[in-house]
Backbone as CSV, one residue per row, in Angstrom:
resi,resn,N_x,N_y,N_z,CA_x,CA_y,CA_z,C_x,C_y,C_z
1,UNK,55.349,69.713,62.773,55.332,68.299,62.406,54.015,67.661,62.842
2,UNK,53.543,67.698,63.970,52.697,67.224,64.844,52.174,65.703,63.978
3,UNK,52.800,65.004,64.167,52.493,63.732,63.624,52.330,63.158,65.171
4,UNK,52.062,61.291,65.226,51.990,60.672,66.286,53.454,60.995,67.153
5,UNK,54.191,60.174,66.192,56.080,60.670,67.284,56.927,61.041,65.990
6,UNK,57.189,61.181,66.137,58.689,61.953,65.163,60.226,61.661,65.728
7,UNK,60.900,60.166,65.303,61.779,60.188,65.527,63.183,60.462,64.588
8,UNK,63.907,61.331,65.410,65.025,61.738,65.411,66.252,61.057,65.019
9,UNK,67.215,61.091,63.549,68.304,60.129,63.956,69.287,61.302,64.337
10,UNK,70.195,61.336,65.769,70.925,62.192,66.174,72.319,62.291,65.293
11,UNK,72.652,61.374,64.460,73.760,61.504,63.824,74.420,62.376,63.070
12,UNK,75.741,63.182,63.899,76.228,64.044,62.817,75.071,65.451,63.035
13,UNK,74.278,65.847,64.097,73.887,66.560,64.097,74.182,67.866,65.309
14,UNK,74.235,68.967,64.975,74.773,70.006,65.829,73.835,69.998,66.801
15,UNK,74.069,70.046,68.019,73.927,70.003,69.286,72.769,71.008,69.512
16,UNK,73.157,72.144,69.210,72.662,73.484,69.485,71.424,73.857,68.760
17,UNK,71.811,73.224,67.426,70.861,73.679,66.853,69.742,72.725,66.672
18,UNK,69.829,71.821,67.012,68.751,70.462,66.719,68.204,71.231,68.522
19,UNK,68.583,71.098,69.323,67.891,70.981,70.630,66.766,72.538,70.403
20,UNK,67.598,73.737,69.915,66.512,74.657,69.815,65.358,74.228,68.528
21,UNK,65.183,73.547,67.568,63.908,73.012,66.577,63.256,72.450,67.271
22,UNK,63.627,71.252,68.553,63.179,70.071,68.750,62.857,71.215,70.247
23,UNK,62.956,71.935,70.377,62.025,72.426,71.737,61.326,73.452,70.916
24,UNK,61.047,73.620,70.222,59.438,74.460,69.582,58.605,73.116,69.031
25,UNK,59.387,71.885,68.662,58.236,71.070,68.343,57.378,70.701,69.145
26,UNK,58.423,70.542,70.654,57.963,69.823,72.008,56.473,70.885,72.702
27,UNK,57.197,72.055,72.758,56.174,73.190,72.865,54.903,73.368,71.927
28,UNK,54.829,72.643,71.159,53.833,72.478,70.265,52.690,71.534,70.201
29,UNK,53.272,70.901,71.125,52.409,69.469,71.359,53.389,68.168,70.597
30,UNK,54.168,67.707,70.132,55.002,66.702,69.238,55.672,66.043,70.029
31,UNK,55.523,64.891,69.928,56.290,63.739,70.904,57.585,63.558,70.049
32,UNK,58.966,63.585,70.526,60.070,63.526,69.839,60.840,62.625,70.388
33,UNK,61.516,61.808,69.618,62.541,60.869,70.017,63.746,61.067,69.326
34,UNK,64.988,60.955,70.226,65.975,61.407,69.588,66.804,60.137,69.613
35,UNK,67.387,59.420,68.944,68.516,58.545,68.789,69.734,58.628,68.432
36,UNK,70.645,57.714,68.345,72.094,57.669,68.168,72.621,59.471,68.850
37,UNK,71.808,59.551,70.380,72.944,61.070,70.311,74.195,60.831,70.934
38,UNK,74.935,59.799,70.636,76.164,59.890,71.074,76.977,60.088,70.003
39,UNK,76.598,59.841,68.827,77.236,60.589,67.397,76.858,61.895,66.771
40,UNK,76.304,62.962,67.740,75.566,64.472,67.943,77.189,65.012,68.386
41,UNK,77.488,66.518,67.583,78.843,67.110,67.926,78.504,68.596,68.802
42,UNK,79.510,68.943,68.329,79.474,70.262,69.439,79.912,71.268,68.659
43,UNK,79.658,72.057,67.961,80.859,73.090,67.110,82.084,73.614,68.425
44,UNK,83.293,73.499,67.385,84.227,74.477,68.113,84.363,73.501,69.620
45,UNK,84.498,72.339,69.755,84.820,71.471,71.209,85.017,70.275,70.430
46,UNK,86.149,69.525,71.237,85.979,68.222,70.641,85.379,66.929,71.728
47,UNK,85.162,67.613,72.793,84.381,67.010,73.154,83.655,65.328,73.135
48,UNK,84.837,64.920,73.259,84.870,62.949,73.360,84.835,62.762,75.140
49,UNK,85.286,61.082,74.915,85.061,60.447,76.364,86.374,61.087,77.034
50,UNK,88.135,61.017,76.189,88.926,61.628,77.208,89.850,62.068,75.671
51,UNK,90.266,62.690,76.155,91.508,63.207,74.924,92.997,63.178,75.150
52,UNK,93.680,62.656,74.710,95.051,62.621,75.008,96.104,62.859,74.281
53,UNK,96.680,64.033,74.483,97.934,65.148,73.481,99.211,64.481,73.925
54,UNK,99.827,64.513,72.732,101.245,64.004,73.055,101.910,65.630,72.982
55,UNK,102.573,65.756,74.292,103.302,66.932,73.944,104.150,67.395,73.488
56,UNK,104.958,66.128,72.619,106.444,66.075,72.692,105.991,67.471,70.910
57,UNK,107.537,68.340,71.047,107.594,69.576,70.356,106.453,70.482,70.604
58,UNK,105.352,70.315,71.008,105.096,71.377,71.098,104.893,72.507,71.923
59,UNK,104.495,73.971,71.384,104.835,75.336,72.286,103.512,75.202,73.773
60,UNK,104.668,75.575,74.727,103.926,75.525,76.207,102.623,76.633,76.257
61,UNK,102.549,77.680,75.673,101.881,78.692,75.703,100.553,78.577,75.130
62,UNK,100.944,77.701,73.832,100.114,78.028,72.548,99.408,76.620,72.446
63,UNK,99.719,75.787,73.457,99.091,74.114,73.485,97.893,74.626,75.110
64,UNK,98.793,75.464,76.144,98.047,75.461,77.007,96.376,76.422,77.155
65,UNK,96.748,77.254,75.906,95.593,78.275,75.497,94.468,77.381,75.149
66,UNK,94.795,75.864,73.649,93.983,75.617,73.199,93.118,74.817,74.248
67,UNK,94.015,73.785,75.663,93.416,72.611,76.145,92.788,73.204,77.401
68,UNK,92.851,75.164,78.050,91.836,75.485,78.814,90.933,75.762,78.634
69,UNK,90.859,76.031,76.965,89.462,76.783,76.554,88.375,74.753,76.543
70,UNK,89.229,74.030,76.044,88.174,72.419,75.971,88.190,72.227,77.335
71,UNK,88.752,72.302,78.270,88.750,72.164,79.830,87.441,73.116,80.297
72,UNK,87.494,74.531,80.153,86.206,74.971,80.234,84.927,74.484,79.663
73,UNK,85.202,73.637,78.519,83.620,73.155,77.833,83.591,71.847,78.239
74,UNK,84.222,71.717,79.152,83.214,69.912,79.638,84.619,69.154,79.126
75,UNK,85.799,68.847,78.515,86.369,68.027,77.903,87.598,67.404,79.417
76,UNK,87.566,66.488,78.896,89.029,65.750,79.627,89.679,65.331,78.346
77,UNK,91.292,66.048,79.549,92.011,66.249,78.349,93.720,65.632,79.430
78,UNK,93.999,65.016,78.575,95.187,64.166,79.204,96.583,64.507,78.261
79,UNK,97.637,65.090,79.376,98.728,65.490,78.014,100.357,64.106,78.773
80,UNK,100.364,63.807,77.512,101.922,62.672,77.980,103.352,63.560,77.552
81,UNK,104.243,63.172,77.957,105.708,63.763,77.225,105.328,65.173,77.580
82,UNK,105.045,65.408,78.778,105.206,66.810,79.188,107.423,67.038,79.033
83,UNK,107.668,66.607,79.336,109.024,66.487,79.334,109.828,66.727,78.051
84,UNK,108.739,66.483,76.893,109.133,67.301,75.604,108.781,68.469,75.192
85,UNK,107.878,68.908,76.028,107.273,70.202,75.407,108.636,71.354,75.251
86,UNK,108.181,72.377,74.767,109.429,73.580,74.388,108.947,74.814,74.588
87,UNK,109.577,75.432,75.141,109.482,77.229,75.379,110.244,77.920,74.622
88,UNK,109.597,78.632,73.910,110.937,79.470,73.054,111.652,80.626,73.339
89,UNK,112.669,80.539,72.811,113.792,81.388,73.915,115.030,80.344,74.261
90,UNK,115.948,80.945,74.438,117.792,80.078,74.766,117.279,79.197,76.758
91,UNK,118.005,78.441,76.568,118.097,77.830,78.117,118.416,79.166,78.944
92,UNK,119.272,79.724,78.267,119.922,80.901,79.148,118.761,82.130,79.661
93,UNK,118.175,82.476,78.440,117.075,82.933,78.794,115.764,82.612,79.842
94,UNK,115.594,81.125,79.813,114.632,80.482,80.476,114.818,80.612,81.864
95,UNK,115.957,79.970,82.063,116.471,79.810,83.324,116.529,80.897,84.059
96,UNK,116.725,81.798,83.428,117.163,83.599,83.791,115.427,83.565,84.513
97,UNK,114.882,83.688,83.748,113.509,83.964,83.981,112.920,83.099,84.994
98,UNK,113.040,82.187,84.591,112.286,80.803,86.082,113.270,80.808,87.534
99,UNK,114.483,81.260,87.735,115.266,81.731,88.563,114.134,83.038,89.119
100,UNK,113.998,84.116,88.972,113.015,85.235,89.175,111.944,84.498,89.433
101,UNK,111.059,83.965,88.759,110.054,83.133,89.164,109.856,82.485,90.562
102,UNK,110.739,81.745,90.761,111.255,81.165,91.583,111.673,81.996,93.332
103,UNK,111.971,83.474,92.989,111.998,84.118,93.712,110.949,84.917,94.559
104,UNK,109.391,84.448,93.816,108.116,84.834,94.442,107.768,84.360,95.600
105,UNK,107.459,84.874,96.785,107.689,83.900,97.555,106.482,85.371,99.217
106,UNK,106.004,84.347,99.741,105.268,85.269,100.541,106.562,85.368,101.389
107,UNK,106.652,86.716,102.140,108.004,87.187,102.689,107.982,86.984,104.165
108,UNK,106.724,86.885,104.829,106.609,86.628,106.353,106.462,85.039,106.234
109,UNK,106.149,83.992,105.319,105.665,83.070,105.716,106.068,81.862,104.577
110,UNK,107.027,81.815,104.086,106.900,81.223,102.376,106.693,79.676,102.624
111,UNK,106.419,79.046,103.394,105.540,77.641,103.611,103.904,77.991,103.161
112,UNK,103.502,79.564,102.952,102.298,79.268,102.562,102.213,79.684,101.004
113,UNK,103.317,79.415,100.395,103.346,79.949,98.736,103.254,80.939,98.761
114,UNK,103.804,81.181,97.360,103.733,80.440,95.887,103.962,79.488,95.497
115,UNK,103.562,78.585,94.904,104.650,77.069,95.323,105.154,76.972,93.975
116,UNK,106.339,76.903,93.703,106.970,76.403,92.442,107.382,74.877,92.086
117,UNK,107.153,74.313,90.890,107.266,73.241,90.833,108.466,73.169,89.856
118,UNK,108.911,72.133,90.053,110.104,71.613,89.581,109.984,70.404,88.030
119,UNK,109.092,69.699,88.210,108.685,68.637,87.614,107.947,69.216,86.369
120,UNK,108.085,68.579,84.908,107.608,69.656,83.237,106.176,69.211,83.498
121,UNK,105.245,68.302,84.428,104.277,68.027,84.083,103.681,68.878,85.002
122,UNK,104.067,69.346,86.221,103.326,70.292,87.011,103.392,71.362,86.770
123,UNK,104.496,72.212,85.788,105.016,73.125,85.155,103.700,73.550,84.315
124,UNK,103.023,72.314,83.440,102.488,72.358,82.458,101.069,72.483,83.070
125,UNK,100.819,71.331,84.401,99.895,71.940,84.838,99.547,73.600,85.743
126,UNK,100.473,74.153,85.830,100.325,75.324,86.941,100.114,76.668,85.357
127,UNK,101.161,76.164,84.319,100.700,77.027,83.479,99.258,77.222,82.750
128,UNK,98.445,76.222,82.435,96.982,75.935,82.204,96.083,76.374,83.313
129,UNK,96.776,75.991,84.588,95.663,76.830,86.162,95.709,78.088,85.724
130,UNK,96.995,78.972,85.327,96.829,80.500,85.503,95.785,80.837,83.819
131,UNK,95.075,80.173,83.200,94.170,80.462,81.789,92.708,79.929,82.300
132,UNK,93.001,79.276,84.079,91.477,79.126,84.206,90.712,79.714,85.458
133,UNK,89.715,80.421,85.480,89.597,80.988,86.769,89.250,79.634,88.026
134,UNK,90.516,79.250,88.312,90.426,78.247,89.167,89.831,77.649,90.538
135,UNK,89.584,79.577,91.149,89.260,79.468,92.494,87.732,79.613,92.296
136,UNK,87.168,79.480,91.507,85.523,79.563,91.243,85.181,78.285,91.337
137,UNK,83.961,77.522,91.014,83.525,76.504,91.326,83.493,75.711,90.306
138,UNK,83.502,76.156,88.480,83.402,76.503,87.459,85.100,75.677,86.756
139,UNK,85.764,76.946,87.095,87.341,76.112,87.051,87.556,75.170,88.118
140,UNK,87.428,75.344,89.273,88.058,73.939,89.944,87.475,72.750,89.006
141,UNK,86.332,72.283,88.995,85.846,71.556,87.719,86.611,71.368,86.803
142,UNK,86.577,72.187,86.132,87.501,72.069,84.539,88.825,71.828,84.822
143,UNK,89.566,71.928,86.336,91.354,71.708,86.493,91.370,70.382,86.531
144,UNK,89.902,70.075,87.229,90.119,68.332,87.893,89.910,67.530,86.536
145,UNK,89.554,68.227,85.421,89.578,67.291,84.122,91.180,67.031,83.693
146,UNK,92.080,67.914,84.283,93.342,67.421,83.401,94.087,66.669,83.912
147,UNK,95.026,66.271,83.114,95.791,65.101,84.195,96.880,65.467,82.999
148,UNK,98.671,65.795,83.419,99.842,65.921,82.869,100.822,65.110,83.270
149,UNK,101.785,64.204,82.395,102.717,63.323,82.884,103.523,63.277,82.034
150,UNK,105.237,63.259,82.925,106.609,63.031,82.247,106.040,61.923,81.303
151,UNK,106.701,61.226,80.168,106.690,60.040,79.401,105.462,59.975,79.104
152,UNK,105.425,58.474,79.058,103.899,58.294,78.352,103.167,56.301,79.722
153,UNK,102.901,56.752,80.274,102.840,55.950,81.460,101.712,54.830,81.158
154,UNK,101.441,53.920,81.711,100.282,53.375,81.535,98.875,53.631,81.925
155,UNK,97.831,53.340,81.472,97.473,52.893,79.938,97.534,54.061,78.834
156,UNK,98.461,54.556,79.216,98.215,56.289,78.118,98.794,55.420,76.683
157,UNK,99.983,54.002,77.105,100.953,53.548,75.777,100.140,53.178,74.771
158,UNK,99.346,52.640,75.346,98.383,51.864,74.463,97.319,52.488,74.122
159,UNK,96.813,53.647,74.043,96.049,54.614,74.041,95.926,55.192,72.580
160,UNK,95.133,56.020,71.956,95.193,56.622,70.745,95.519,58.163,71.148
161,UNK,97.016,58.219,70.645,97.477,60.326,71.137,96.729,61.230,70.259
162,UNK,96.900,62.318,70.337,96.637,63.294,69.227,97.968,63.997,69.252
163,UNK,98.008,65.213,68.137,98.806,66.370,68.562,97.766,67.732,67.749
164,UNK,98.723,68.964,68.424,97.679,70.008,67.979,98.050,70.921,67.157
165,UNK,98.123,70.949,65.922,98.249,71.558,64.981,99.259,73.019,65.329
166,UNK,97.832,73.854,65.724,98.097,75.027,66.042,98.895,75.345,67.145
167,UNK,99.755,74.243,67.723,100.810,74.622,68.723,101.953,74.239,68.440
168,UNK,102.109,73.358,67.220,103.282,72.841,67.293,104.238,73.564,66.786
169,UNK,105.564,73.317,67.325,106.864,74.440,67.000,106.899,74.571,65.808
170,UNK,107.409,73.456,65.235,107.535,73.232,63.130,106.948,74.132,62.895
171,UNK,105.637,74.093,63.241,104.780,74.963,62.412,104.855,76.363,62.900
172,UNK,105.009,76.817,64.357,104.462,77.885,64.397,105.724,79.082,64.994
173,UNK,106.984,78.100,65.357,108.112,78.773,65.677,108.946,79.133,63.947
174,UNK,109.381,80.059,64.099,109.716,80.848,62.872,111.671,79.723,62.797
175,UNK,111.600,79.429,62.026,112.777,78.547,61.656,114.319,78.766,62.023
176,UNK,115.164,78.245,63.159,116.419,78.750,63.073,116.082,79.814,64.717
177,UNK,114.958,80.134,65.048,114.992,80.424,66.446,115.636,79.656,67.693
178,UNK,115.242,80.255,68.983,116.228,79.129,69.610,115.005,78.551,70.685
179,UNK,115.259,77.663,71.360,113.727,77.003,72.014,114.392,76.160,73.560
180,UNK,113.820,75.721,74.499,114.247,75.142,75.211,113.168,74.294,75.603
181,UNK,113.825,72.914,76.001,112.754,71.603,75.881,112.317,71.510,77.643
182,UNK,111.385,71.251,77.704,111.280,71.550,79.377,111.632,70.730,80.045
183,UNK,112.185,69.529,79.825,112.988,68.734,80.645,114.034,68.713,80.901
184,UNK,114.925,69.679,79.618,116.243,70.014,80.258,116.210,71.528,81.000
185,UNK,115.166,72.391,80.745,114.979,73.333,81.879,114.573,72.930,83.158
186,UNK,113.775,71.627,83.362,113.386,71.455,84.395,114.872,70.569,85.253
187,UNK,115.232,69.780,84.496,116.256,69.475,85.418,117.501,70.561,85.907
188,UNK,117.775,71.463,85.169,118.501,72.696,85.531,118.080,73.300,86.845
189,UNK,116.927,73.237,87.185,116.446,73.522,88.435,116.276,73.070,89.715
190,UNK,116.177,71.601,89.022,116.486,70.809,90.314,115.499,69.392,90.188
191,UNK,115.206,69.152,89.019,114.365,67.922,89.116,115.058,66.495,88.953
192,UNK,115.215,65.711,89.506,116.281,64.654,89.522,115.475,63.399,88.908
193,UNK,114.749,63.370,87.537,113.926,61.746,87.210,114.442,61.999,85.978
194,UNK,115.121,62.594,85.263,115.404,62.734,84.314,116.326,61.542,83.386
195,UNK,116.796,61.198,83.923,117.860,59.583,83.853,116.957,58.506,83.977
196,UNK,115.949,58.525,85.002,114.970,57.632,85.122,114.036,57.511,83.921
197,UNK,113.608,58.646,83.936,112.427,58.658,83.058,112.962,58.484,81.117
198,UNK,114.222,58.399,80.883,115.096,57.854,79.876,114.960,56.911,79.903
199,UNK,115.274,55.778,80.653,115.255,54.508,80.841,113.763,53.847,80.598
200,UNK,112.956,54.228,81.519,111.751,53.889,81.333,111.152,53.888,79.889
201,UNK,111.614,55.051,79.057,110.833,55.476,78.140,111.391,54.546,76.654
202,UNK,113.046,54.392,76.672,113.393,53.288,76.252,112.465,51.479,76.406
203,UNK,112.485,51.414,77.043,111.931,50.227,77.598,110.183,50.547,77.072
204,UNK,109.910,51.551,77.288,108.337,51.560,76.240,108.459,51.597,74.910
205,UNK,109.454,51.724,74.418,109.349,51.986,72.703,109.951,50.701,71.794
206,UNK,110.688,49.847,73.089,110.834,48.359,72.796,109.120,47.773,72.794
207,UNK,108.430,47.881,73.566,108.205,47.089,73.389,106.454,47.449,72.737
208,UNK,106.504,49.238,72.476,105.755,49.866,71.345,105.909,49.128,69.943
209,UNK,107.179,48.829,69.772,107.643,48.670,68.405,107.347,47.039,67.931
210,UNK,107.429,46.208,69.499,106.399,44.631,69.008,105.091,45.184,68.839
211,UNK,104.583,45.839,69.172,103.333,45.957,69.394,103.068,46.350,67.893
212,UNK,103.629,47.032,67.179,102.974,47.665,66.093,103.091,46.518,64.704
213,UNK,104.850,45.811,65.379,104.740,45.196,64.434,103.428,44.107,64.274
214,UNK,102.996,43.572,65.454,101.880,42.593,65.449,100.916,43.116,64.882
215,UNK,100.387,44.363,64.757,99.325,45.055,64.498,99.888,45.584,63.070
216,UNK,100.629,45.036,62.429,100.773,45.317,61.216,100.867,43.745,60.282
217,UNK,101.285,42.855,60.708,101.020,41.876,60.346,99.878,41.626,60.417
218,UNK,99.088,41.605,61.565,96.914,41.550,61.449,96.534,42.283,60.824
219,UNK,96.507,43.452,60.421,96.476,44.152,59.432,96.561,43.937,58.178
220,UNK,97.754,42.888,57.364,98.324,42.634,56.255,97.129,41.720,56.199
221,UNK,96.784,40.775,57.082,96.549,39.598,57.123,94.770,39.339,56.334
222,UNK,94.275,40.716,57.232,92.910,41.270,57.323,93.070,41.705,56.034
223,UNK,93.851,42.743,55.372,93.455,43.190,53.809,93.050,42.140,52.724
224,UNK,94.395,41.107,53.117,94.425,39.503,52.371,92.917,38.605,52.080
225,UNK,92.662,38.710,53.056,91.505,37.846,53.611,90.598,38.469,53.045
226,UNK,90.065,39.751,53.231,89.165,40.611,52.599,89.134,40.874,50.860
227,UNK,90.370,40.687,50.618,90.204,41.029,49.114,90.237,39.381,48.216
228,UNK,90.672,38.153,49.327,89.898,36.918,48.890,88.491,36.475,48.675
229,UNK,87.663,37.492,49.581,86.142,36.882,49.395,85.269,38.469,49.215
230,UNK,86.247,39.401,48.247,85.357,40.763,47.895,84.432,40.288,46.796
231,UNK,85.117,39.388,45.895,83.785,38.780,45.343,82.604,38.648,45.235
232,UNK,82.071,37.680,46.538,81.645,36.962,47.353,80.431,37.909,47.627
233,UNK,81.105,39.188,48.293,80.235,39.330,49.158,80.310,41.085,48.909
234,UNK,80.065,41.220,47.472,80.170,42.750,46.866,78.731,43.234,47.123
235,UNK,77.989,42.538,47.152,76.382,42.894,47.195,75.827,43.404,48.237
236,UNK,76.564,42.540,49.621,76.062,43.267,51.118,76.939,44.505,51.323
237,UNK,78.532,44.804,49.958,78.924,45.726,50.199,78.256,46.650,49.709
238,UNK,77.190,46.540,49.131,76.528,47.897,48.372,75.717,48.192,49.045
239,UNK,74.807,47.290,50.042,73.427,47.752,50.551,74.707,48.229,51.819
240,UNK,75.674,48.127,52.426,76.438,48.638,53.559,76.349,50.497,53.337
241,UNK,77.219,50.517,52.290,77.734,51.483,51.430,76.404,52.476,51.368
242,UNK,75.113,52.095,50.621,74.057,53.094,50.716,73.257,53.305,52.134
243,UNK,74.025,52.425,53.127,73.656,52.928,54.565,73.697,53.717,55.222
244,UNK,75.411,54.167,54.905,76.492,55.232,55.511,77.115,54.188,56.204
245,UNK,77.590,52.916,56.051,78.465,52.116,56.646,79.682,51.927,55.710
């Protein structure tokens, strides 16, 4: 290029591959400026400010694979309705198995673990620790990005969720199998918020459900308004439009 400066619009541009062009220009002598890189992606990471999975249906295994591998690349990743997630397999089965589980235990000393947890959100977190090498310096990092909770607590309500495709049961449990929800495995074991955390969660979906309605009336209100003065003001919609706005 070797012009005076050469600036950069970062938008929509791969990470990887713009930084290796733009360091042979730099090496070249080329003054480079890069802008808007907060709209620059990442292949294969999604990689935002925080991410937050609703867990309700989906598989414990196949949700915790996808959110250690973004935990290893830099992501915070926040999961709610741990208390819905599902293991597949009968209660009978589960229980069978987390009973054994449960039976790990250092034999001279068991105050110093294994520690088993009782609660679907520590469940969910201890299953994601064993997909990260935790005791390195590397994973401790990437554990302290997650954060797992029964319900959906505050400010998670008001928050924008996701869910993840590739974990969810519908999709990926074969139809007519049998599954167990981890809050009624977890209370089988001994977790006692289960009544609580009903109540609570009632009481959020009251008052989810003003919430949306308001935000659907501003909504109505905003289309109204907008398609009164499209008229008006079709012209700044065109120079918008050939912006990328």
């Amino acid at each position: 290029m070797l012009e005076k400066e050469v600036i950069i619009d970062g938008r929509d541009h791969l990470l990887g591959r713009l930084a290796s062009v733009v360091a042979k220009e730099l090496l070249a002598g080329q003054k480079v400026v890069i802008v808007r890189c907060d709209q620059m992606v990442v292949s294969g990471s999604m990689l935002e400010k925080e991410v937050i999975i609703d867990g309700r249906d989906h598989l414990l295994g196949r949700l915790a694979t996808v959110v250690a591998k973004e935990l290893l690349t830099g992501q915070k990743v926040v999961i709610v309705r741990c208390d819905q997630m599902v293991v597949s397999g009968s209660m009978v089965r589960n229980r069978v198995k987390y009973q054994y589980f449960r039976q790990k235990r250092m034999n001279t000393n068991p105050s110093r673990g294994p520690f088993h947890f009782k609660s679907p959100g520590r469940m969910v977190w201890r299953t994601i620790r064993g997909m990260i090498p935790h005791k390195t310096a590397r994973g401790a990092e990437a554990l302290s990005r997650l954060s797992t909770f029964e319900g959906i607590p505050h400010p998670y309500d008001k928050k924008k969720r996701q869910v993840v495709p590739a974990a969810l049961r519908i999709l990926r449990l074969k139809p007519g199998r049998d599954y167990t929800v981890m809050g009624d495995l977890a209370h089988s074991v001994g977790w006692k918020h289960r009544d609580l955390l009903k109540t609570l969660e009632e009481k959020r979906k009251v008052k989810a459900d003003a919430f949306y309605q308001k935000k659907k009336a501003r909504s109505e209100l905003k289309a109204k308004a907008e398609a009164a003065v499209a008229g008006d003001v079709s012209a700044q919609n065109k120079v918008l439009e050939s912006s990328g706005y």
